[in-house]
N, C-alpha and C positions, 0 to 999 in steps of 0.2 A: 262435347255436343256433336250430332251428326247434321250437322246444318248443311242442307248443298250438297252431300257427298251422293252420288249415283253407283257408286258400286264399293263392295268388300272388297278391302284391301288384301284380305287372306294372312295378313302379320308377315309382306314379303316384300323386298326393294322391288319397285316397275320392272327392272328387266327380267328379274326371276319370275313376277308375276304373269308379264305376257309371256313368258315361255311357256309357261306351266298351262298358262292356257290355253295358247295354240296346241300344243303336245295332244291337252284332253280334249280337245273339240275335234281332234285329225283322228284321236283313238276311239271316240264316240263315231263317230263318222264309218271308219271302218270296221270297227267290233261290232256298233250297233248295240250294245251294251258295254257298260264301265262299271265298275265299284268303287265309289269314292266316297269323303266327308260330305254329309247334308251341305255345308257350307261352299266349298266347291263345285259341288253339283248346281246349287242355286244360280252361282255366277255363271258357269259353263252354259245350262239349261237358256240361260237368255243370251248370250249369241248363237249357241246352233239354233235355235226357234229361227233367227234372221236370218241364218243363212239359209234355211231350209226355205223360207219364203224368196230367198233369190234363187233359187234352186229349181222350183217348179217353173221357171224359164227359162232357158238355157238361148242365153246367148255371152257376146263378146264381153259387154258390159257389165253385166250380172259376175261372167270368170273372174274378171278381172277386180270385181268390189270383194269375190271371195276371196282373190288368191291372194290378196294381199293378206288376206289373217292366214290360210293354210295351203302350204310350202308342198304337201306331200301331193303327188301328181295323182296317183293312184284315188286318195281321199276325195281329191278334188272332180276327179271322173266320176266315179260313187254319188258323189252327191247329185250331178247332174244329169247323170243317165239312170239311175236306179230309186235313189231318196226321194228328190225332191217330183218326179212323176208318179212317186207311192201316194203323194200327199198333195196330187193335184188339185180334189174337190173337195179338200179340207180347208174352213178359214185358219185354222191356228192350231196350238196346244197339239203338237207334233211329239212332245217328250213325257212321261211320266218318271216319278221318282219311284220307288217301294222302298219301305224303310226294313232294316237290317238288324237295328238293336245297337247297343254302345262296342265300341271297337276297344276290346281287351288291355290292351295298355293302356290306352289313355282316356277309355273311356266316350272320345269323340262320337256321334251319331254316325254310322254307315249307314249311306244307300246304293241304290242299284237306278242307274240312269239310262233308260232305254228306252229306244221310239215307241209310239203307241202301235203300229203297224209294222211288225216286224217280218223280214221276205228272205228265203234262203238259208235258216238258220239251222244247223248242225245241234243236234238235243245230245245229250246224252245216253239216250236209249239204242240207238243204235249201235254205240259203240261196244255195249254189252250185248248187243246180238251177235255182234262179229266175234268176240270172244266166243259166244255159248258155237258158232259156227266152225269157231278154230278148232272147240276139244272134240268136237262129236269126229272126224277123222281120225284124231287118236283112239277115240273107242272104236270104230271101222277096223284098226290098224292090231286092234288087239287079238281079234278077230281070223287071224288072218288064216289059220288050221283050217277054218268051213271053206274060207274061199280056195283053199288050196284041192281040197276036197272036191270041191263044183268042179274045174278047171280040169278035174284029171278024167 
């Protein structure tokens, strides 16, 4: 029976478990999106929610109630100068899940855990513009008889 129990244990000893979950609340934090089990998202999902409400204030007190769950300096800046002022005039519900489909081996639910307001994020469209910008010099370069031509 689950009488009393306030959180998923994840089928993991306490110390593995808090690792795992500081690790993914400092990797959420600074990706700004994670892919994980629906079921660790769930767990994860309700401390970033709290931290992101200490977050939209930034003082000594608030650092100090976060930093004791996340270690990483950087993460911990992030939240307080960038997260938690994204999500000032929000009461709540900072995170959404999108679900993903069963994860191939074992079948487990995947989701995708990302803030509702996401700032700063790199698409992947870009990066194939910078390719299509890499070849077209080569074809410039193919070229190169006309421009020899002009020049003389």
């Amino acid at each position: 029976m689950k009488h009393r129990v306030g959180y998923n244990r994840l089928g993991r000893m306490p110390a593995h478990r808090k690792a795992l979950h500081r690790n993914m609340v400092t990797s959420l934090f600074l990706e700004e999106r994670i892919t994980t089990t629906k079921a660790k998202a769930r767990a994860i999902r309700r401390t970033a929610e709290k931290m992101v409400t200490r977050g939209k204030e930034d003082s000594v007190h608030n650092r100090r109630i976060v930093g004791k769950l996340i270690k990483n300096e950087k993460a911990l800046a992030k939240l307080f100068t960038e997260i938690g002022p994204r999500f000032k005039n929000r009461p709540g519900g900072y995170t959404r899940m999108l679900k993903l489909g069963p994860r191939f081996g074992d079948a487990a639910e995947m989701v995708i855990l990302e803030f509702v307001e996401r700032g700063n994020v790199k698409d992947e469209k870009p990066r194939k513009k910078r390719a299509a910008k890499k070849a077209e010099p080569e074809a410039v370069s193919e070229n190169e008889p006309a421009e020899v031509a002009e020049n003389t």
